[in-house]
C-alpha positions as CSV (number, residue, x, y, z in Angstrom):
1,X,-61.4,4.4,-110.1
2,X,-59.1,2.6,-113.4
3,X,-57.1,5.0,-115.6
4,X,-59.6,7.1,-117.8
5,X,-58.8,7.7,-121.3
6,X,-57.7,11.6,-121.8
7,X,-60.8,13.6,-122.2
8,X,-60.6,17.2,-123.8
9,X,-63.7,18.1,-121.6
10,X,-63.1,16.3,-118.8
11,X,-60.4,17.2,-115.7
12,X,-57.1,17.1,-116.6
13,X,-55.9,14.7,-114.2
14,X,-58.1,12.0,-111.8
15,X,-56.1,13.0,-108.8
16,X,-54.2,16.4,-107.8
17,X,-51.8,15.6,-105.0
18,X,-50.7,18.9,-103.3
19,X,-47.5,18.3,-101.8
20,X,-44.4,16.6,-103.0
21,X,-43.1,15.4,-99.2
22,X,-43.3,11.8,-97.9
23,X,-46.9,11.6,-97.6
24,X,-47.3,13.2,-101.4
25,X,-44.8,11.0,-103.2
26,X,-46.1,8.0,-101.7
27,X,-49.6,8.3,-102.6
28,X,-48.7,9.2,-106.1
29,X,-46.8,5.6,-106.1
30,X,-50.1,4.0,-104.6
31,X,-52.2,6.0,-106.9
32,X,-49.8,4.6,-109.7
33,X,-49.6,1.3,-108.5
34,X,-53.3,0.9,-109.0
35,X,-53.9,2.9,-112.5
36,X,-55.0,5.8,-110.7
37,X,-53.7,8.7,-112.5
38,X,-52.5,11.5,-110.7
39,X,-50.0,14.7,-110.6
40,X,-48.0,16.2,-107.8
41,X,-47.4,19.7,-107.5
42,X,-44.9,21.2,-104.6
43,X,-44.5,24.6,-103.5
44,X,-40.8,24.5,-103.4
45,X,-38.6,25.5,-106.4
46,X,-36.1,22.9,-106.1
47,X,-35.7,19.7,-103.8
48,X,-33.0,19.8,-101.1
49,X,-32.0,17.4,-98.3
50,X,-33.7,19.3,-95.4
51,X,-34.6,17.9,-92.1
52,X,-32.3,15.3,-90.2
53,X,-33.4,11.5,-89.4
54,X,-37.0,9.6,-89.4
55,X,-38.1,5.9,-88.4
56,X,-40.1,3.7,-90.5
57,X,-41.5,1.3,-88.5
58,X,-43.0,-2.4,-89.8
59,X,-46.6,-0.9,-90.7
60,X,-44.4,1.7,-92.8
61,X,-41.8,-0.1,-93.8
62,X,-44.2,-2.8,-95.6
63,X,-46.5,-0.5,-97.2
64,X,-42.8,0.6,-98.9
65,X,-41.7,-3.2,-99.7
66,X,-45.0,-3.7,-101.6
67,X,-44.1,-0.7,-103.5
68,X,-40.9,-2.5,-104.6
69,X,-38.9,-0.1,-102.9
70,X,-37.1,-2.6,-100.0
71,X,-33.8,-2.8,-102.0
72,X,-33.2,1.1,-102.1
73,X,-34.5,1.6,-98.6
74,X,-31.9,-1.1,-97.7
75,X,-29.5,0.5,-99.6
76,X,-29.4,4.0,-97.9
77,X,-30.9,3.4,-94.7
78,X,-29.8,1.4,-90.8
79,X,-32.1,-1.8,-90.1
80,X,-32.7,-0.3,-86.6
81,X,-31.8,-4.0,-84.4
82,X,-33.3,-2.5,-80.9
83,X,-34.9,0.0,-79.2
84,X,-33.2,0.9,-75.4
85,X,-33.9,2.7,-72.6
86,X,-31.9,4.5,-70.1
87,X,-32.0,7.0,-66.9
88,X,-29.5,10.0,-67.5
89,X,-26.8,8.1,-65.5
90,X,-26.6,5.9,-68.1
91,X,-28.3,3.0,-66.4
92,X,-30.0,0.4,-68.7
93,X,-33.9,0.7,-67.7
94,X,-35.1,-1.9,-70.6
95,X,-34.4,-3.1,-74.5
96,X,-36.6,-5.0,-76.4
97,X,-35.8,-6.1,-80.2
98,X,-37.2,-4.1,-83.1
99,X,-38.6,-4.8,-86.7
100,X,-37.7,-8.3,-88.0
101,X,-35.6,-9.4,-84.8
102,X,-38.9,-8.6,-82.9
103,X,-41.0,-11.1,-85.0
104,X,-41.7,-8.5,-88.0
105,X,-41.9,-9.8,-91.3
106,X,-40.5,-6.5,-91.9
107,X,-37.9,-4.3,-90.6
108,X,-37.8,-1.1,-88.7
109,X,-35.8,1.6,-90.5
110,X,-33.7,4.5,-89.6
111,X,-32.9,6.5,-92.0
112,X,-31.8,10.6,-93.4
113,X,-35.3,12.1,-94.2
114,X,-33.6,13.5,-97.4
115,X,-32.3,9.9,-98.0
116,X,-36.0,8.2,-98.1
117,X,-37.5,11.9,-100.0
118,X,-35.0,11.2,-102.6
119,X,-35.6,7.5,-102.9
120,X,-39.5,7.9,-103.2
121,X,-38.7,10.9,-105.8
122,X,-36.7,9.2,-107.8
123,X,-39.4,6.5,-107.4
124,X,-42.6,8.6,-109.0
125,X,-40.2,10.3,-111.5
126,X,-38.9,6.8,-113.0
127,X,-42.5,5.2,-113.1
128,X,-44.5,8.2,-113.7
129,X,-42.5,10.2,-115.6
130,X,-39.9,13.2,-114.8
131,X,-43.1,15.8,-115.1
132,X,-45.5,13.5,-112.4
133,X,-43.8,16.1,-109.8
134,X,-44.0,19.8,-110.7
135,X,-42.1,22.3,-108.5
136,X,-42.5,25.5,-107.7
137,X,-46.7,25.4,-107.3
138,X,-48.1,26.7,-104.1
139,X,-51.4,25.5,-103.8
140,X,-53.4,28.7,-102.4
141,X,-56.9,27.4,-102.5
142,X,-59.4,25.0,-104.5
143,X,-62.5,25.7,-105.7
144,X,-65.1,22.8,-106.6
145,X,-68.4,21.7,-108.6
146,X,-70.4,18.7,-108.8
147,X,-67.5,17.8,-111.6
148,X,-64.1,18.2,-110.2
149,X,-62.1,20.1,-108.4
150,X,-59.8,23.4,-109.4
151,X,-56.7,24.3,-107.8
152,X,-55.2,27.1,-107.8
153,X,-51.3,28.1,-107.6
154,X,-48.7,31.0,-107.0
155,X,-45.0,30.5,-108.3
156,X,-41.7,31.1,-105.9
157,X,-42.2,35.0,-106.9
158,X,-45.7,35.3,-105.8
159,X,-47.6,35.8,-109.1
160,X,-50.3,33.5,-110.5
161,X,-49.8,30.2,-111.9
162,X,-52.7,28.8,-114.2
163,X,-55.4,26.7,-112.5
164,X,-55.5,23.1,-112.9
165,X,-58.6,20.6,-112.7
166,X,-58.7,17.3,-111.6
167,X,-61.8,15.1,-110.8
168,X,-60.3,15.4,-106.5
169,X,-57.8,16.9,-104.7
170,X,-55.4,15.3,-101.9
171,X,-53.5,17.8,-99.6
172,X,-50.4,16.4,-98.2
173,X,-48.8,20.1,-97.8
174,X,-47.9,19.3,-94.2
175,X,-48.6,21.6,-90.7
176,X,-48.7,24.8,-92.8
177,X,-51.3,23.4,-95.3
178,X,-53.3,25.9,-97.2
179,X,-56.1,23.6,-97.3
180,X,-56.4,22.7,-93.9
181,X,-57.1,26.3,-92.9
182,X,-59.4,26.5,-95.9
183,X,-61.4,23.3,-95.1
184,X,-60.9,24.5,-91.1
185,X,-61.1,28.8,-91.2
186,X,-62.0,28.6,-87.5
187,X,-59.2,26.2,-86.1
188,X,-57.4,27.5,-83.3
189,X,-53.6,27.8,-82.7
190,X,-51.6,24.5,-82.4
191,X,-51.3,23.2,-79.2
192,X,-47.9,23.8,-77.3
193,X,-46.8,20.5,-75.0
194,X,-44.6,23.0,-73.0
195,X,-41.4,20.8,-74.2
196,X,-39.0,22.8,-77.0
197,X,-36.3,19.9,-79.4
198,X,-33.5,20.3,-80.3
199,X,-32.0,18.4,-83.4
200,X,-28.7,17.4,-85.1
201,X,-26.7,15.0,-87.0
202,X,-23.4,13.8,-86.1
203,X,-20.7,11.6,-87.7
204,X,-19.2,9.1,-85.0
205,X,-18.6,5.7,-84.4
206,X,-21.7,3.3,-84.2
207,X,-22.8,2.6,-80.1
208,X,-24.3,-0.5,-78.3
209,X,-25.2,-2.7,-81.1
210,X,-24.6,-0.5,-84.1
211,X,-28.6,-0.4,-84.8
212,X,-29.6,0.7,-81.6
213,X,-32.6,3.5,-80.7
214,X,-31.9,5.2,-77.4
215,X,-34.4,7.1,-75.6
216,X,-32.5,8.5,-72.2
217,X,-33.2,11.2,-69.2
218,X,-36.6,13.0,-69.0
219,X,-38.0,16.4,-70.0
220,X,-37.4,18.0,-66.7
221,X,-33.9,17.3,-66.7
222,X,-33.1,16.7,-70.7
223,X,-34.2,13.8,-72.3
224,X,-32.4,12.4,-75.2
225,X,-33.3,10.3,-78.1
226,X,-29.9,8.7,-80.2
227,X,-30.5,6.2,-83.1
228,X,-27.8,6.0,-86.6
229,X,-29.4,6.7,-89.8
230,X,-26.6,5.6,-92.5
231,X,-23.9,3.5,-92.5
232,X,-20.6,5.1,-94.2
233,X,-17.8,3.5,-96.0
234,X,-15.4,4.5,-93.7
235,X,-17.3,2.4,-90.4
236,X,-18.4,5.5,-88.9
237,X,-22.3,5.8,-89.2
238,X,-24.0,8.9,-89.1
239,X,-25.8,9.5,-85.8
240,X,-29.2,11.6,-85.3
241,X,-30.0,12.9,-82.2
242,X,-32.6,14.8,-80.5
243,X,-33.3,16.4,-77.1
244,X,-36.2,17.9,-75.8
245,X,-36.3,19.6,-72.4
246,X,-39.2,21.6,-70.8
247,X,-39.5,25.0,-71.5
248,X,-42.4,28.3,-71.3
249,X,-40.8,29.2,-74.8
250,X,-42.6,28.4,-78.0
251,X,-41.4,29.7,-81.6
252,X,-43.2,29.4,-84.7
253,X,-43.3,25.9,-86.4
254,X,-40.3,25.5,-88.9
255,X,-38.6,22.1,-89.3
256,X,-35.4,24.2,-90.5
257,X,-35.8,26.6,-87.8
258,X,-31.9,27.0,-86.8
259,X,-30.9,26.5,-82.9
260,X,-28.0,27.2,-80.7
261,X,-26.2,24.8,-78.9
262,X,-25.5,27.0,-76.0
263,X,-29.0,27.3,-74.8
264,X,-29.9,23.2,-74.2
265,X,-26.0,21.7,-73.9
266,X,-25.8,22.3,-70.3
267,X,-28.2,19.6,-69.2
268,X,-25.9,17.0,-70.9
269,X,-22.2,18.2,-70.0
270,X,-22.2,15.4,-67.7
271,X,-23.7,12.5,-70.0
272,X,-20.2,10.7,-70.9
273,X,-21.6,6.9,-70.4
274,X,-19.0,4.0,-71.8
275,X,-21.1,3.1,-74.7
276,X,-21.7,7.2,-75.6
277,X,-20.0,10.5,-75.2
278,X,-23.3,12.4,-75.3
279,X,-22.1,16.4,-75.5
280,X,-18.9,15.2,-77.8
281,X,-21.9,14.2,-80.1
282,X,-24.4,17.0,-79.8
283,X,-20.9,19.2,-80.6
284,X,-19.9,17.3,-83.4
285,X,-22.7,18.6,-85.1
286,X,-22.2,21.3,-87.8
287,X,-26.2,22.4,-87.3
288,X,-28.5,22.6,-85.2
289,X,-32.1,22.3,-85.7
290,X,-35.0,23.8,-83.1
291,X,-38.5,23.2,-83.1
292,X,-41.3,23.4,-80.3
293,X,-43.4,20.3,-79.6
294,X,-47.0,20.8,-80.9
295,X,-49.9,19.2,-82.4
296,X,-53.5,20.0,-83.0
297,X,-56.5,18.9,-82.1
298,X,-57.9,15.8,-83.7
299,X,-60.5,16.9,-86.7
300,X,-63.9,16.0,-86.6
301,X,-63.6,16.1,-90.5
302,X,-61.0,15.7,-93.3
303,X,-62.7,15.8,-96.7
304,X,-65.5,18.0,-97.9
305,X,-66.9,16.9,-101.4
306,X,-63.9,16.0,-103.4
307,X,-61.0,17.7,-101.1
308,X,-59.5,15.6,-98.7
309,X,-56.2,15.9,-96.1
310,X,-53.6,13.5,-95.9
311,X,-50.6,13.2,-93.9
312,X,-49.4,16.0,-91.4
313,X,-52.1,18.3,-93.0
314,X,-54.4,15.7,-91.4
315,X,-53.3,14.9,-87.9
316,X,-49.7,16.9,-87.7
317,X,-48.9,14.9,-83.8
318,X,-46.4,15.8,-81.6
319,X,-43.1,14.0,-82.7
320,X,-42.7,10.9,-80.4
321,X,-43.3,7.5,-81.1
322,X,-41.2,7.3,-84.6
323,X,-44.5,7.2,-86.0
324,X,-45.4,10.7,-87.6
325,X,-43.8,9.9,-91.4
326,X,-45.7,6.2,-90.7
327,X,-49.5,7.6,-90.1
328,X,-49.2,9.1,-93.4
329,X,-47.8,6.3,-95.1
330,X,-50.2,4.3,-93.7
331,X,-53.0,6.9,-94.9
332,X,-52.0,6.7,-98.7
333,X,-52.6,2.9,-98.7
334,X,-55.9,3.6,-97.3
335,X,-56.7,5.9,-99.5
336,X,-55.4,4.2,-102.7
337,X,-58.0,1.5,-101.0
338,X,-61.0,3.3,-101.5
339,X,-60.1,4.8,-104.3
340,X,-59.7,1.8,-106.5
341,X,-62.9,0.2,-105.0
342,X,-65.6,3.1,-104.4
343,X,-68.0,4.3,-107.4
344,X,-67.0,7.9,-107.4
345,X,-64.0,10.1,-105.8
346,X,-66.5,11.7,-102.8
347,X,-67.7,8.2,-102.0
348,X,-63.9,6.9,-101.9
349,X,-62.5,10.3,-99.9
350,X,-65.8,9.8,-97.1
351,X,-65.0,6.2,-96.6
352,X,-60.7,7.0,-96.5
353,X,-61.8,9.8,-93.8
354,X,-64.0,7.4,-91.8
355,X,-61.5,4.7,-91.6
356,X,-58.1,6.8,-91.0
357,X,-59.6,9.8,-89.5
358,X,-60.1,7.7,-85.7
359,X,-57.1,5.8,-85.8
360,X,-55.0,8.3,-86.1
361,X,-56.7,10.6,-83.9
362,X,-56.1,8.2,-80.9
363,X,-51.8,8.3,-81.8
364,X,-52.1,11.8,-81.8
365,X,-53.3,11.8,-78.2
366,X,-51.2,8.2,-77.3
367,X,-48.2,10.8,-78.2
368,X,-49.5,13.3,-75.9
369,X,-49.7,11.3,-72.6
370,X,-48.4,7.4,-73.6
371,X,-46.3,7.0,-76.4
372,X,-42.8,4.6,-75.4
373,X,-41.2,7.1,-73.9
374,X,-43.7,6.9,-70.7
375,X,-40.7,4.2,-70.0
376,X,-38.2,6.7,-68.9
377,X,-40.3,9.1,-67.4
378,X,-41.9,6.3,-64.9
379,X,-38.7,5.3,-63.6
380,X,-37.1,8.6,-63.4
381,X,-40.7,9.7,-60.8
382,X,-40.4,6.6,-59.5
383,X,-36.8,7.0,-58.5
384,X,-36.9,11.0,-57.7
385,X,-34.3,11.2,-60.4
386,X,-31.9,9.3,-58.8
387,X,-29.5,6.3,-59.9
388,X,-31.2,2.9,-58.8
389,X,-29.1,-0.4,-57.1
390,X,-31.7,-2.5,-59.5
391,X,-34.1,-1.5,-62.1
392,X,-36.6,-4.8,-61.0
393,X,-36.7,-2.1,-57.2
394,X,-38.0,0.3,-59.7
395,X,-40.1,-1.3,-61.7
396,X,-40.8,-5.1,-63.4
397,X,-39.6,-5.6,-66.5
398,X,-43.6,-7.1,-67.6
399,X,-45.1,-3.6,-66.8
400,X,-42.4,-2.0,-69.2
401,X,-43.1,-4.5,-71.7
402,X,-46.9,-3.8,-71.2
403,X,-46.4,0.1,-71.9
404,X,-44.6,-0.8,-74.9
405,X,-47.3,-2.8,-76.3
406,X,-50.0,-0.5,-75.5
407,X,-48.7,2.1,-77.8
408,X,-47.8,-0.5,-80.7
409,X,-51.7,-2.0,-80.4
410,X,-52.7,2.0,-79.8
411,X,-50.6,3.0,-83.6
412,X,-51.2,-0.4,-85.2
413,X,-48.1,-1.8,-85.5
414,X,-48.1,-5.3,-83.2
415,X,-47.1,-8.1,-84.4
416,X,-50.6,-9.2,-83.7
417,X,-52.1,-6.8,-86.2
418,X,-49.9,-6.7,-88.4
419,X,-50.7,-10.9,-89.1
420,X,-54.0,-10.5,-89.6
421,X,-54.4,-7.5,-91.9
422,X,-52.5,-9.3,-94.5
C-alpha cells in the first residue's frame, strides 16, 4: 500500500491509528517508514510522563534501531547488563547476561516509560509533522463500507468531534479500548491472577552491577522485581521497583491508580541485603502506584473488514516477562509488513491477524504459568521458603537455564530466532 496522491473523494488518510501510546506512535513510524500515510489521534488532552519503568528487550529494541532511534534510546535509557535472581534472604539463586552481553546484536533496555513515549513522540512529530498526532480525540466507535472506514470522536468535554475517514483503522487504545469491546460486545471481565502490584520509582545509588534486573521472594511471601531506568548526572540512577504479593482484592484497571505504602511494606521490613536496602527504597519513593494483575483471554479474532487491534487492545497480558511494551512493538512491524506487500488494507489486516494473533496468544498464557519468574518460585517450594546451604541442593543451574530459554523461544526473543529472521 505506497503513499496515494490526496484524493478529494477518496478517505482522508490511508491509515487511522487510534491511540498515541507506545504501540500507536510506533506504528505511525513503521507506517512512515514505508510511505504509508497515516494519522494518530489520542484521547488525552495533553501528553504527561505517566507510568514508571518498562524493558525493551532485543526483539524490541531492534525493531527501534531500524527506526533510527538507537542514539536517543541510548541517550535516556540503562543498557540492562544482567538479569538476577534471588530468594527473600538475599541468596543469589541464578544470573545470566542480558541483551548484547548475552549474544544480542542488540541490547536490552530499561528505561522511564514517559522517557521512551517522549522519544517516539518527538520521533512521529519531527518526520511526520507536529499535526501527525492529534490530542484530545476519543475514538467511540467506527463505522465501515466496502470503501473505508469512519471513526468517530468525543473531545475532553464530552461533546462531538467531526468524523474522520481513512481507507482502515488500527486500535492501539490499550486495556480500555473502545474497539475491542465494539469488535468483542460479548467478552467477559478480565481475568484476575489473584496477585495485586505495587509500583514506584526511587532515586538511590546504582546496586550489583549498575545494570542489573532483580527478580527476588515469591507471591506468597512478597516478591520483588528492582532494575534502574536512568542514569543521573549526579551517579545516582533512578531505580523502579515493583512488588506483587497475593491477594482476594481486585480494583479496577488504572495504571495511575494511586497506592499506599502501608498496606504491602510489611513483607519487606526485613529485606536489608548488602547489595540493597529494599524498604529504604520502596520509602524513598514519593508515589506509589497500584494495579491488580489481569489479562484476558486470548481472541479468536482481531480484525473485522478494515478494523484491526494492535498492542494491549489486542492481547493486554499480565505484566511479567518485560515483554508487554515488546508484543506490540513487535505487532507494528508485522503489520507495517503486510501492509506494504498485500493488495488491499482487509487482505493486509487478515494476514497481520493470522501471523501475530497466535504468537502472542501463547505469551499471554507463558506469563500466566511460565514466564522467568517460575525461577524464584521453584526454589522457594522447593526449599519450603527457607534459606538454602547451596543453590546446586536446590536445584542445577542447567534446569534454570532451561526455564529461562523456554520463555525466550516461547516470546521470540532467543538468540536463535533472532539470527535467522534477519
Amino acid at each position: 500500500m505506497p503513499r496515494r496522491s490526496p484524493d478529494p473523494a477518496s478517505p482522508s488518510t490511508e491509515i487511522l491509528i487510534v491511540g498515541a501510546g507506545i504501540a500507536g506512535l510506533v506504528l505511525a513510524l513503521e507506517l512512515h517508514d514505508a510511505g504509508i500515510d497515516c494519522r494518530v489521534h489520542e484521547a488525552v488532552p495533553e501528553v504527561g510522563a505517566v507510568g514508571v519503568g518498562i524493558n525493551l528487550l532485543p526483539h524490541a529494541s531492534r525493531v527501534l534501531h531500524r527506526l533510527g532511534l538507537g542514539e536517543q534510546l541510548g541517550q535516556v535509557a540503562v543498557v540492562t547488563a544482567e538479569s538476577v535472581f534471588f530468594n527473600r534472604f538475599g541468596q543469589l539463586i541464578y544470573r545470566e547476561p542480558a541483551g548484547r552481553k548475552a549474544g544480542y546484536d542488540h541490547p536490552q533496555y530499561s528505561v522511564h516509560r514517559g522517557d521512551l513515549h517522549a522519544v517516539l513522540l518527538a520521533a512521529v512529530r519531527e518526520r511526520l509533522g507536529h499535526d501527525a498526532v492529534l490530542l484530545g480525540h476519543r475514538c467511540v466507535r467506527a463505522d465501515q463500507d466496502e470503501h473505508g472506514v469512519t471513526a468517530h470522536f468525543t473531545g475532553p468535554d464530552g461533546g462531538d468531534l467531526p468524523s474522520v475517514r481513512a481507507r482502515a483503522l488500527v486500535a492501539c487504545d490499550g486495556i480500555h479500548s473502545a474497539l475491542r469491546r465494539q469488535l468483542h460486545p460479548d467478552e467477559g471481565e478480565p481475568r484476575y491472577s489473584g496477585i495485586n502490584m505495587w509500583r514506584g520509582v526511587t532515586k538511590g545509588r546504582p546496586f550489583l552491577s549498575g545494570a542489573s534486573m532483580v527478580r527476588a521472594g515469591w507471591i506468597d511471601r512478597g516478591k520483588l522485581v528492582a532494575y534502574p531506568i536512568r542514569n543521573l548526572p549526579d551517579g545516582d540512577q533512578l531505580l523502579n521497583w515493583v512488588v506483587e504479593i497475593q491477594t482476594p482484592r481486585h480494583l479496577q484497571r488504572d495504571w495511575n491508580r494511586r497506592g499506599r505504602l502501608e498496606d504491602f511494606i510489611g513483607a519487606f521490613e526485613d529485606w536489608h541485603f548488602d547489595w540493597l536496602d529494599v524498604p529504604a527504597m520502596m520509602r524513598g519513593s514519593q508515589t506509589v502506584l497500584e494495579y491488580p494483575m489481569v489479562d484476558q483471554d486470548p481472541l479468536d479474532h482481531w480484525s473485522v473488514g478494515r478494523i484491526t487491534l494492535l498492542g494491549d487492545a489486542a492481547h493486554p497480558m499480565v505484566p511479567r516477562g518485560s515483554n508487554g511494551a515488546g508484543q506490540a512493538i513487535l505487532d507494528a512491524r508485522a503489520l507495517r509488513r503486510h501492509l506494504s506487500t498485500a493488495p488491499d488494507p482487509v487482505s493486509a489486516l487478515r494476514a497481520y491477524e493470522a501471523e501475530r494473533l497466535p504468537a502472542t496468544a501463547q505469551v499471554v498464557l507463558a506469563n500466566r504459568s511460565m514466564p522467568p519468574d517460575v525461577i524464584i518460585r521453584e526454589v522457594s517450594q522447593r526449599t519450603g521458603d527457607r534459606p538454602f546451604d547451596s543453590i546446586d541442593d536446590v536445584i542445577k543451574v542447567e534446569e534454570l537455564a532451561e526455564i529461562s530459554q523456554r520463555y525466550k523461544e516461547i516470546a521470540g526473543f532467543s538468540t536463535e530466532a533472532l539470527r535467522t529472521d534477519r
